[in-house]
MDTraj code that builds the backbone (N, CA, C; nanometers):
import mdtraj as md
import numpy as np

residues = "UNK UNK UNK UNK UNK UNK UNK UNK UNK UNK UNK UNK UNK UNK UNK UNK UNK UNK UNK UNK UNK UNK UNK UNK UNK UNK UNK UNK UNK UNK UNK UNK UNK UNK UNK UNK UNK UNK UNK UNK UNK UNK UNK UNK UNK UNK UNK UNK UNK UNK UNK UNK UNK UNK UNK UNK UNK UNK UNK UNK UNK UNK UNK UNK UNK UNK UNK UNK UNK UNK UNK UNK UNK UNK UNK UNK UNK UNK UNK UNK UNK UNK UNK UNK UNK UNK UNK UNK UNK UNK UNK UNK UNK UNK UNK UNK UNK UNK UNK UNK UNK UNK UNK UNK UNK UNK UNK UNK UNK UNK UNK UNK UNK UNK UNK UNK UNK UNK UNK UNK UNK UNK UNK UNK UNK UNK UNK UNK UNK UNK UNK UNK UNK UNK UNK UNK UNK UNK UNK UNK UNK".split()
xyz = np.array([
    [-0.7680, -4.8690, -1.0281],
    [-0.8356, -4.7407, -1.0307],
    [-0.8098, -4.6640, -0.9006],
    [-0.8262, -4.7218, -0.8094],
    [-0.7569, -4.6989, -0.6625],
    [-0.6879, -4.6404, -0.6401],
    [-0.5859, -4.7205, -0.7237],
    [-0.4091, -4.6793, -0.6686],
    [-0.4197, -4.5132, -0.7810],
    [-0.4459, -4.5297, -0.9128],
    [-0.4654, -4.4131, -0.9930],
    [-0.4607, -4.2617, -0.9207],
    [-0.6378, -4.2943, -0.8278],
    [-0.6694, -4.1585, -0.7648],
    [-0.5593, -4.1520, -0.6632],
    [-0.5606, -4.2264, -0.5693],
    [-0.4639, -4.2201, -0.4402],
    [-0.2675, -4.1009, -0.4858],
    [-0.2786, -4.2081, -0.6042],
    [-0.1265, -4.1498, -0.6704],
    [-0.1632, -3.9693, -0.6909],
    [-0.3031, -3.9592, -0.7694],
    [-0.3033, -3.8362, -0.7956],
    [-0.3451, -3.7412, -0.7250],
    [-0.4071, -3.8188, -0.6074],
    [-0.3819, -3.7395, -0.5138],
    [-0.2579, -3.6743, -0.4272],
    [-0.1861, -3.7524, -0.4015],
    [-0.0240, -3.7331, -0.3670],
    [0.0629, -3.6738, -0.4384],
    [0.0310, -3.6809, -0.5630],
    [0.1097, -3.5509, -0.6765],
    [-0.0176, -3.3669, -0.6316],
    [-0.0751, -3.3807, -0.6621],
    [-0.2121, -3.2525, -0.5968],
    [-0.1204, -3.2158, -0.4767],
    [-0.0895, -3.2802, -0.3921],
    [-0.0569, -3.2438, -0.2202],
    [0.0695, -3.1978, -0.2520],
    [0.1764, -3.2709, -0.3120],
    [0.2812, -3.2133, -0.3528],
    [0.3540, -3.1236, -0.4333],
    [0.2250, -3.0861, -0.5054],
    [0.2210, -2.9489, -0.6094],
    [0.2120, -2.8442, -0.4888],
    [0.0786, -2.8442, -0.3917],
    [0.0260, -2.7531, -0.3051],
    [0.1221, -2.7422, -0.2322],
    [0.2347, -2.8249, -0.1879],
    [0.3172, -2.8110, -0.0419],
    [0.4399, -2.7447, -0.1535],
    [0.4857, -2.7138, -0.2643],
    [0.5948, -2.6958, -0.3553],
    [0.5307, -2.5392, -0.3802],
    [0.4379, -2.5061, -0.4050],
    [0.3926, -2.3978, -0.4448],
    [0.3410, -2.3065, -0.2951],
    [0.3556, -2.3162, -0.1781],
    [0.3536, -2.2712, -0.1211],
    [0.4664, -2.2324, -0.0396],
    [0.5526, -2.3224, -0.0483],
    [0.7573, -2.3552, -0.0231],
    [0.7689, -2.2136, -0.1325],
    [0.7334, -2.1942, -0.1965],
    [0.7976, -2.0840, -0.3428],
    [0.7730, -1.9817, -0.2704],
    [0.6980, -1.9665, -0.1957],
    [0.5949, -1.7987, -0.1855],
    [0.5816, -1.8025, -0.0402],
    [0.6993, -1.7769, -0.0066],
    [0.6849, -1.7329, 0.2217],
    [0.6137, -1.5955, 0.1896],
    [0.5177, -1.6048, 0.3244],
    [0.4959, -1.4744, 0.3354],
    [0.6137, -1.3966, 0.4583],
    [0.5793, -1.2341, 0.4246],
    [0.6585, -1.2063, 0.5200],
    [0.6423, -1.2607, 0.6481],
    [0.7661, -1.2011, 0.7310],
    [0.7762, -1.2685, 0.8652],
    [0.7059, -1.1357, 0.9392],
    [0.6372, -1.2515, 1.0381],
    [0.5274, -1.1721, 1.1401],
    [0.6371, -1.1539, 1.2725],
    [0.5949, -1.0323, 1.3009],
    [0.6831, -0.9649, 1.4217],
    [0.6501, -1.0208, 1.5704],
    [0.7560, -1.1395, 1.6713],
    [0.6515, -1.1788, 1.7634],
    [0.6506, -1.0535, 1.9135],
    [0.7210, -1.0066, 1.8731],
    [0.6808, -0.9056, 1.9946],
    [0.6391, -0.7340, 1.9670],
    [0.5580, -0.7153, 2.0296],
    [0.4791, -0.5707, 1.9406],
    [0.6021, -0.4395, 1.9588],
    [0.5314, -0.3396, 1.8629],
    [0.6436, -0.2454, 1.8770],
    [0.5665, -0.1577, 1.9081],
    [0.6247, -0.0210, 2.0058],
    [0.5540, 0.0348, 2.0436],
    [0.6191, 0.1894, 2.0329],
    [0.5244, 0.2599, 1.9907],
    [0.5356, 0.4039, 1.9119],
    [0.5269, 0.5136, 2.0368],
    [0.6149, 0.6156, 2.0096],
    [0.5748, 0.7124, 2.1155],
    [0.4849, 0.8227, 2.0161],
    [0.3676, 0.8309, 2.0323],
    [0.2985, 0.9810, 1.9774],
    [0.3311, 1.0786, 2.0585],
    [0.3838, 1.1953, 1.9874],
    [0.4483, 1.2954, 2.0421],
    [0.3453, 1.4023, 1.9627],
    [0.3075, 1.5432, 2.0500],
    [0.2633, 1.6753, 2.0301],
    [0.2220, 1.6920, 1.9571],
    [0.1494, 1.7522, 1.8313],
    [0.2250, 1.8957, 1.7333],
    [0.0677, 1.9878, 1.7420],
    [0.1545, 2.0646, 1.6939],
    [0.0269, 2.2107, 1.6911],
    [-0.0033, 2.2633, 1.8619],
    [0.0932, 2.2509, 1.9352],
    [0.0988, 2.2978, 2.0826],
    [-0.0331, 2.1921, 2.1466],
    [-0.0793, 2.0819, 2.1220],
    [-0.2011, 2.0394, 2.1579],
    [-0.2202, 1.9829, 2.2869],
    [-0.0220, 1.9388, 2.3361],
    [-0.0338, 1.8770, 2.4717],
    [-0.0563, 1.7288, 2.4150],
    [-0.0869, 1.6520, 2.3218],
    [-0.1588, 1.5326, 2.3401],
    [0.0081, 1.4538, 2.3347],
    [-0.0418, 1.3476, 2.4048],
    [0.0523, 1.2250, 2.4080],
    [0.0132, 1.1050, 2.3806],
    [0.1062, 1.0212, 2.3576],
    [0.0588, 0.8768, 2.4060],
    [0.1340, 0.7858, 2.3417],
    [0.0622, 0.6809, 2.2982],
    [0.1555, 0.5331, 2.2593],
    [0.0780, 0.4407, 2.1582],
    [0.1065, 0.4661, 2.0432],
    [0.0741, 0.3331, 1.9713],
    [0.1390, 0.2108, 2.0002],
    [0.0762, 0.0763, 1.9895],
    [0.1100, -0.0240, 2.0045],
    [0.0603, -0.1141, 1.9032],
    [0.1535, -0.1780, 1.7811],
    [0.1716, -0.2428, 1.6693],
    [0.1957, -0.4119, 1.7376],
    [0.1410, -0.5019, 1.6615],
    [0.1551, -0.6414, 1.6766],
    [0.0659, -0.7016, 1.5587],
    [0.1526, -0.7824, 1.5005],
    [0.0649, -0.8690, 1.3975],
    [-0.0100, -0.9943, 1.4918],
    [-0.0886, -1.0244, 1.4218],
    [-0.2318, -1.0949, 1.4649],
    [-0.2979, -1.2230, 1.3372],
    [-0.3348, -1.2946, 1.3830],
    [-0.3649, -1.3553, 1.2981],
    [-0.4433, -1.3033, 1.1662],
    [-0.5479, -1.2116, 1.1875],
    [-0.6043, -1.1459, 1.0378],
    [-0.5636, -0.9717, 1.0313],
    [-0.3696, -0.9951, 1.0578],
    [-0.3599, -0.8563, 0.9978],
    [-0.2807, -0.7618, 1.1290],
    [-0.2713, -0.6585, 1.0780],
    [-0.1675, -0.5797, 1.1768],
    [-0.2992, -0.5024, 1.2946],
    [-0.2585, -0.5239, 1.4361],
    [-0.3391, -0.4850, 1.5387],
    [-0.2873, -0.3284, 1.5915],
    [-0.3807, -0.2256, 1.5327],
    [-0.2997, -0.1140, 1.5704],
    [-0.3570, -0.0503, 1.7095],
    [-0.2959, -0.0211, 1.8235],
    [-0.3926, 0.0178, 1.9548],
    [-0.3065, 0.1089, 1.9788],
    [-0.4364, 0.2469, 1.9721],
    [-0.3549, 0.4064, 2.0480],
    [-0.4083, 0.4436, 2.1625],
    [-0.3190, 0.5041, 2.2799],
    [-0.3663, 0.5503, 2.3967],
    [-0.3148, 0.6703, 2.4104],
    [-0.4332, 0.7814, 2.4207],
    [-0.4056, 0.9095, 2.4425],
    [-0.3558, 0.9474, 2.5658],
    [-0.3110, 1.0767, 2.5902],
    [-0.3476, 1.1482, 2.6940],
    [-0.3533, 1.2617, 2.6583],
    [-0.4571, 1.3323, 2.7468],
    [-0.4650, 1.4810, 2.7658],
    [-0.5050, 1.5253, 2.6047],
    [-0.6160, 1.4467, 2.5723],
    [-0.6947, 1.4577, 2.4297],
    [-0.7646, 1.6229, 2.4305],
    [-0.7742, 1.6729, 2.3180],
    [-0.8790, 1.7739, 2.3025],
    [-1.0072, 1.7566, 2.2706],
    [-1.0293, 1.6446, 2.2304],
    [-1.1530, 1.6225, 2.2119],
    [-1.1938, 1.4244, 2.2260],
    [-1.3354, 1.4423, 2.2298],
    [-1.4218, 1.3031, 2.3123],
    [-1.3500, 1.2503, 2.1870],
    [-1.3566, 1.2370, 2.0634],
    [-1.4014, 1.1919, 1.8883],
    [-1.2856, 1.2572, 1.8398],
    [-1.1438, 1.1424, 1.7945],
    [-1.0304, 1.1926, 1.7034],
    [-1.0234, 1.1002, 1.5894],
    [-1.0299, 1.1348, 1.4519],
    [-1.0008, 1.0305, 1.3422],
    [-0.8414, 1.0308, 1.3446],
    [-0.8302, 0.8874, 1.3212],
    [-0.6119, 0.8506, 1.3357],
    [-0.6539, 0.8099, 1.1874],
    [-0.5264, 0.7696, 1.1564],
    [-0.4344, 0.7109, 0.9917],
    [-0.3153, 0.6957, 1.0274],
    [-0.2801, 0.5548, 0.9274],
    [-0.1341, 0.5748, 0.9064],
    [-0.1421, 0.6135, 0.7543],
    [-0.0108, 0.7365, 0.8220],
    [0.0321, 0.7930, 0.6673],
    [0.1679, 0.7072, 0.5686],
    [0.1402, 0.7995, 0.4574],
    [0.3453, 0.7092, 0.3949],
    [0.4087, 0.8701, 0.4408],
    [0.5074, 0.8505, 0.4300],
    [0.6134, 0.9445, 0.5065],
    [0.6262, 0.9628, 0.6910],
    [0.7224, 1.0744, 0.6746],
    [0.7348, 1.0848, 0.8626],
    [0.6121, 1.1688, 0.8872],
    [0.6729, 1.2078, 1.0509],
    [0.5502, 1.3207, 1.1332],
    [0.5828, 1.4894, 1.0364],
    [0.7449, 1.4708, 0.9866],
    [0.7900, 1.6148, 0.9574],
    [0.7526, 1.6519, 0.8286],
    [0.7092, 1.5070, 0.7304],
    [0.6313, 1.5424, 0.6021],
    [0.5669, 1.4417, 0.5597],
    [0.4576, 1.4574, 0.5914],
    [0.3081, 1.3228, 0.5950],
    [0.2508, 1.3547, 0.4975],
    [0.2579, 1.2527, 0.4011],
    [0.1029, 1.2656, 0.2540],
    [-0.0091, 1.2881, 0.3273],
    [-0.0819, 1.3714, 0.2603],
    [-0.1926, 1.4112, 0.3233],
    [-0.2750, 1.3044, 0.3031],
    [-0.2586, 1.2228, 0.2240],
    [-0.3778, 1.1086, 0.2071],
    [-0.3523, 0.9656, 0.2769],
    [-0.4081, 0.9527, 0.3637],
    [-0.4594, 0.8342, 0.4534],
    [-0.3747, 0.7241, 0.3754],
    [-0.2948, 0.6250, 0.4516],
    [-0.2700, 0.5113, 0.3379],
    [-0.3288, 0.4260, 0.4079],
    [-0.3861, 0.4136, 0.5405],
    [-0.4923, 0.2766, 0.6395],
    [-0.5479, 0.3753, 0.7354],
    [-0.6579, 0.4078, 0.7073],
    [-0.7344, 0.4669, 0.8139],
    [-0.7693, 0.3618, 0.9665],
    [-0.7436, 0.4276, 1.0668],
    [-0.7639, 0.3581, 1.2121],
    [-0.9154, 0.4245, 1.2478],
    [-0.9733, 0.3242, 1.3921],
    [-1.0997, 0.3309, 1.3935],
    [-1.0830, 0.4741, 1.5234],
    [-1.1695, 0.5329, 1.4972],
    [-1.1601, 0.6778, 1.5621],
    [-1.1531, 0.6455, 1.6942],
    [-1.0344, 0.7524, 1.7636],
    [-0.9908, 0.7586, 1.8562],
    [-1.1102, 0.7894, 1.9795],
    [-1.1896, 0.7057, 2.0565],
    [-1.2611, 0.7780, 2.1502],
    [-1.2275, 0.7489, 2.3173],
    [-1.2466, 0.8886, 2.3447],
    [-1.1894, 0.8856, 2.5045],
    [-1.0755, 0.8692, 2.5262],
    [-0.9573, 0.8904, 2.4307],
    [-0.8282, 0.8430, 2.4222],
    [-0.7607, 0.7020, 2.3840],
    [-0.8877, 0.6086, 2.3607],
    [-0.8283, 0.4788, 2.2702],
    [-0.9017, 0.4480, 2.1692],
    [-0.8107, 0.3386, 2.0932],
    [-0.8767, 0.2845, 1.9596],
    [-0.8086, 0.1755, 1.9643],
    [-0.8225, 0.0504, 1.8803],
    [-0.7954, -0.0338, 1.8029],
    [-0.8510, -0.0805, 1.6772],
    [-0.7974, -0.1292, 1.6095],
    [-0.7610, -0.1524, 1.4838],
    [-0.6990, -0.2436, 1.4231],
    [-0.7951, -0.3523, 1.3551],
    [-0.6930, -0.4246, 1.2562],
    [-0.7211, -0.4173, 1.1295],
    [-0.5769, -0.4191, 1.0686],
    [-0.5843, -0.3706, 0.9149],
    [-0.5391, -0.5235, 0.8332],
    [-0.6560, -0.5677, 0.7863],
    [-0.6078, -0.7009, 0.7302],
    [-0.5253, -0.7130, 0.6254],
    [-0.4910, -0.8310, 0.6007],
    [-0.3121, -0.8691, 0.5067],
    [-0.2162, -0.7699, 0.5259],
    [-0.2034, -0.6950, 0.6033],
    [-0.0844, -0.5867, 0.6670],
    [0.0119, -0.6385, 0.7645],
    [0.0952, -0.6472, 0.7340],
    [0.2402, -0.7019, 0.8749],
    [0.3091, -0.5970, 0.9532],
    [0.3420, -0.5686, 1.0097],
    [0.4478, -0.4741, 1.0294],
    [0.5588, -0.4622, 0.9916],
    [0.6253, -0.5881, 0.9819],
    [0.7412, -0.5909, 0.8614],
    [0.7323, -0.5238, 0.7285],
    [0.6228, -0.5279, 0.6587],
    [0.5776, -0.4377, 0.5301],
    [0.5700, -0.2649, 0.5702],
    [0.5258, -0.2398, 0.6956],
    [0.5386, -0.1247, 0.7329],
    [0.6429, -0.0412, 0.7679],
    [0.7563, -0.1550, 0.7949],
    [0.8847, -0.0790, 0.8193],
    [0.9537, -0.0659, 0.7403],
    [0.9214, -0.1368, 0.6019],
    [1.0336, -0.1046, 0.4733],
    [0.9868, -0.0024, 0.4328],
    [0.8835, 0.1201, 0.4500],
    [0.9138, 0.2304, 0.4118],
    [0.8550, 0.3735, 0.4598],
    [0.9112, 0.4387, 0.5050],
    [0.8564, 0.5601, 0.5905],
    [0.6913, 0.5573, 0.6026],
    [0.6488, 0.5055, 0.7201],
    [0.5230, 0.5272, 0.7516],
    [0.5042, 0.6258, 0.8921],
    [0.3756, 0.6661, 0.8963],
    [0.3735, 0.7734, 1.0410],
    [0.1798, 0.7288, 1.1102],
    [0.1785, 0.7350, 1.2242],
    [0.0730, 0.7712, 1.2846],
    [0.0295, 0.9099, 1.3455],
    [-0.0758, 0.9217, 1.2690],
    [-0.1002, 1.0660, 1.3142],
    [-0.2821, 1.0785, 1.3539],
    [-0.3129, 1.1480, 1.4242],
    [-0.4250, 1.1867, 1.4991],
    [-0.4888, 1.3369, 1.5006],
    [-0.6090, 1.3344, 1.4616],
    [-0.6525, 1.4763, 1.4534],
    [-0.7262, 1.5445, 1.5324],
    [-0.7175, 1.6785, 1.5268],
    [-0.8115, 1.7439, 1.6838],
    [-0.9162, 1.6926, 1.6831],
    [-1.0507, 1.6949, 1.5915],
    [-1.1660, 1.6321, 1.5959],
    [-1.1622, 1.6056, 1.4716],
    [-1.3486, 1.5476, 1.4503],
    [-1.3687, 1.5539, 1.3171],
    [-1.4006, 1.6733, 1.2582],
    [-1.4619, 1.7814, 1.3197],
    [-1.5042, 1.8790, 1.2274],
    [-1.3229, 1.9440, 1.2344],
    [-1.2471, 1.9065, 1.2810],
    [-1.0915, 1.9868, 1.2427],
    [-0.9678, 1.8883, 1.1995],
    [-0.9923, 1.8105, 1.0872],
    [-0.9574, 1.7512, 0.9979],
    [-0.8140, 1.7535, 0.9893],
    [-0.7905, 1.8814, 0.9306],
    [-0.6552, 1.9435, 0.8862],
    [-0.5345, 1.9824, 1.0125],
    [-0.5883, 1.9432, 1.1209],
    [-0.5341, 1.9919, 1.2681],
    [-0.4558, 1.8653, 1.3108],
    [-0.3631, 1.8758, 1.3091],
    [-0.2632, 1.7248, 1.3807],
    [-0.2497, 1.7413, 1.5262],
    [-0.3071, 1.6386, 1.6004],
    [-0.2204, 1.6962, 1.7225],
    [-0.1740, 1.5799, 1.8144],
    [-0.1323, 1.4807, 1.7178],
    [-0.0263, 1.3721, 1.7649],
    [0.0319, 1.2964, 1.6530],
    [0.1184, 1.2848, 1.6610],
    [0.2592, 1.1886, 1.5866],
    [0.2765, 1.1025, 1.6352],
    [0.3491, 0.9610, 1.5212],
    [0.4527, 0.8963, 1.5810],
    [0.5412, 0.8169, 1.4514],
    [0.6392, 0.8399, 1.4215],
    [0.6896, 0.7463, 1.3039],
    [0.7104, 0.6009, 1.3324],
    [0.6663, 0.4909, 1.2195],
    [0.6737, 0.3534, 1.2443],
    [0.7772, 0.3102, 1.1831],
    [0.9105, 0.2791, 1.2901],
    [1.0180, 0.2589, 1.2272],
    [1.0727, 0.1012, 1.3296],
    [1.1448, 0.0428, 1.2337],
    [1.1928, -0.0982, 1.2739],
    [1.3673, -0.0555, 1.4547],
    [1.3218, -0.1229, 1.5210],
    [1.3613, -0.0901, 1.6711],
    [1.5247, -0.1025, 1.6249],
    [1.6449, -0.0387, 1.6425],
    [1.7284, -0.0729, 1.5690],
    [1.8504, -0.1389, 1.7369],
])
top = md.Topology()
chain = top.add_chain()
for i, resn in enumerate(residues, 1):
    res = top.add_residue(resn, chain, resSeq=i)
    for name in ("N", "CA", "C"):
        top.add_atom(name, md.element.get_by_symbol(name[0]), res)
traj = md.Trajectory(xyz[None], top)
């Protein structure tokens, strides 16, 4: 009876180690990539996203400069800075005092670079529709 469970246990372990051999996840990026946010709408703003996967998910960290306001809501969009869906595809945690971080769980950055994604930042919250930083998330070539 022993040997029974023991055996079926060792077939169980070897199903689990065969069925996980089938299904890699993507590959996690070990050194972060780092975004230049550039201008738009004359706003002056600058700065630098900085991308690194993490154990629960992609770690997104923005540093402003020369912000217009205390309180900016960020997103990453699908497309570039030159034509961004207007609809949020991972909202980031609002920009205050010129930083944020952010992790967006089961997200890699490898998944992010197979297809036009952008970071973008808005004047405040009550000015939504106002961009006044970019940066496209593209694989370092």
């Amino acid at each position: 009876m022993i040997k029974q469970v023991l055996a079926s246990l060792a077939l169980g372990a070897t199903a689990v180690l065969a069925t996980s051999a089938q299904s890699p996840e993507p590959p996690m990026r070990k050194a972060p990539l780092q975004i230049r946010l550039l201008p738009q709408n004359g706003s002056g703003e600058t700065g630098t996203a900085t991308l690194l996967d993490g154990t629960n998910g992609l770690i997104v960290k923005l540093r402003l400069a020369n912000t217009t306001a205390d309180v900016q809501p960020a997103h990453i969009h699908k497309g570039t800075c030159d034509k961004l869906d207007p609809k949020p595809t991972y909202p980031l945690t609002t920009v205050r005092n010129g930083m944020s971080e952010t992790t967006i769980k089961d997200v890699t950055l490898a998944q992010l670079e197979k297809a036009p994604f952008a970071i973008n930042v808005h004047k405040s919250t009550t000015e939504i529709p106002t961009y006044v930083a970019c940066g496209n998330i593209a694989a370092p070539k």
